[in-house]
N, C-alpha and C positions, 0 to 999 in steps of 0.2 A: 567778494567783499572788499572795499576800499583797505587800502593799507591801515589808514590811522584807527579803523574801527577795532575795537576789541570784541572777539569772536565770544557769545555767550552759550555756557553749556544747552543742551537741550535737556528736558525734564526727565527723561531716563536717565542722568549721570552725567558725562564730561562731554569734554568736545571730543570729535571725532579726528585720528590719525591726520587724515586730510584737510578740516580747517583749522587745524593747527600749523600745518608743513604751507598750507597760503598763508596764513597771517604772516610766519616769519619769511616767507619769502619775501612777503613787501618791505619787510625791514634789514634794516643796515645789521649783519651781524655785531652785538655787545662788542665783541673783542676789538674789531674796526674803532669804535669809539674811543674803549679804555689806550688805543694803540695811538691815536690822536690827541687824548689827552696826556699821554705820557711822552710823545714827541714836544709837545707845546711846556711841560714843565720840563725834560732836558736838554732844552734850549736854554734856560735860566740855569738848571743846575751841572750842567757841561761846561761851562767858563765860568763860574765860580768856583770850583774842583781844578780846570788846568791854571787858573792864576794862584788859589792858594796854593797847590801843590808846587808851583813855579819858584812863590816866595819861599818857600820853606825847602824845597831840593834845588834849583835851580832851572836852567834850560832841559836837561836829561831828565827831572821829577815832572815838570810839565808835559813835556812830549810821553812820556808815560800815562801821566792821568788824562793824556786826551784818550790814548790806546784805551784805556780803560774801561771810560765813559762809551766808546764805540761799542767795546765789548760787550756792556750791560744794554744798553740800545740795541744793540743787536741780537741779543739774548730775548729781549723781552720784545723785539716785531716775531721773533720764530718761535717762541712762545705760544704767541697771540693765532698766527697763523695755525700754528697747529692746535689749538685750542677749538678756534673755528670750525676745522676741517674735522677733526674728532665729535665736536655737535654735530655736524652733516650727518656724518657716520650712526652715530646712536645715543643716545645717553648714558649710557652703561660704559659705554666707547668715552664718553667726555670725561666722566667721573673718575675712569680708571687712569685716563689722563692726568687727570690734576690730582689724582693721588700719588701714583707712581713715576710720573712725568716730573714731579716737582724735583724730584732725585735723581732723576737722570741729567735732565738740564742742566742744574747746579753741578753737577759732573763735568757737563762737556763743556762747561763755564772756565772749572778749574782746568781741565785739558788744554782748551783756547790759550788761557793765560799763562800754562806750564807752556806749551809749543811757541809762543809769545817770547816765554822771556831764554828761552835755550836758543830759537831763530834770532834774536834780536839782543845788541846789547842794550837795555832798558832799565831802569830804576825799577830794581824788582820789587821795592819796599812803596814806591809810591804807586806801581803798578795796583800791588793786591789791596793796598787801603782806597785807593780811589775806586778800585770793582766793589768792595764791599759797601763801601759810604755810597757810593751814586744808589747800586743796588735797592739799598733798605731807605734811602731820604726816600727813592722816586717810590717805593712801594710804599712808605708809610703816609706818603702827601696822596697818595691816588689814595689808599684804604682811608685816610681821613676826610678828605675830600666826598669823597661816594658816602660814608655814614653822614659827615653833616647835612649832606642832599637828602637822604632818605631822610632823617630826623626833622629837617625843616617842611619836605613833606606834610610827613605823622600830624606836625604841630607838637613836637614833643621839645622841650626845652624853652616851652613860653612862658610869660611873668604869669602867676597862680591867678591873680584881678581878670586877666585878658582874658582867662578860658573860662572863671568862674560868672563874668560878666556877661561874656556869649551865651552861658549856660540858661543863664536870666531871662534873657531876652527871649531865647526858643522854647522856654519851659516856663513862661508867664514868672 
């Protein structure tokens, strides 16, 4: 079956194991995307994090919050990777992922940044506010981003006339 087609159940129940595991083969794994679109918004939010932190600590506060911003980028491609790689593996395998994953990560985040700022003499203070702030902007702009997408989808958040008007029209 062509990639773009979506696989329909057969009248006994669901799809079967196998045109399931073809359909997403033809496709780009999710994570790939979310991983693309979060490279393209911390391109915007990477240099505006090391120039404010710049103004506000100096030369040493900048070169911190670039470390930073690397760190949360980099946290969230190996994230994504292993998120992929866990869908490979099973669902049961992804779930437990992003359940238990979410905590471990955030571990080896603060690890990075503890190893960071003991190897390195660094603005420890603009270190850990730039890992947090990049962190939650880029996760709250992708989590808003992907709900406006599905909502505009839906059609849900349209003027009451537009939907009541359509309604009109296809129900005489």
């Amino acid at each position: 079956m062509p990639a773009a087609e979506t696989p329909t159940p057969h009248t006994g129940g669901g799809l079967t194991r196998h045109e399931v595991e073809d359909y997403l083969a033809g496709r780009p794994p999710v994570e790939l995307n979310l991983v693309r679109s979060l490279l393209r918004r911390a391109v915007v939010v990477g240099p505006v994090a090391v120039a404010l932190s710049g103004l506000l600590r100096g030369v040493d506060g900048a070169v911190a919050a670039a470390i930073g911003v690397v760190l949360v980028v980099g946290y969230y491609l190996l994230s994504g990777a292993l998120m992929s790689w866990l869908a490979r593996v099973s669902l049961g395998a992804y779930h437990a992922g992003a359940l238990f994953g979410f905590v471990a990560r955030l571990g080896l985040i603060v690890a990075t940044m503890l190893a960071v700022a003991a190897l390195f003499d660094v603005d420890r203070p603009a270190l850990g506010l730039t890992v947090i702030a990049t962190y939650m902007v880029l996760l709250l702009w992708e989590a808003g981003a992907r709900g406006s997408r599905r909502t505009r989808r839906a059609g849900i958040g349209r003027k009451a006339g537009s939907a009541r008007g359509r309604s009109d029209r296809l129900h005489g």
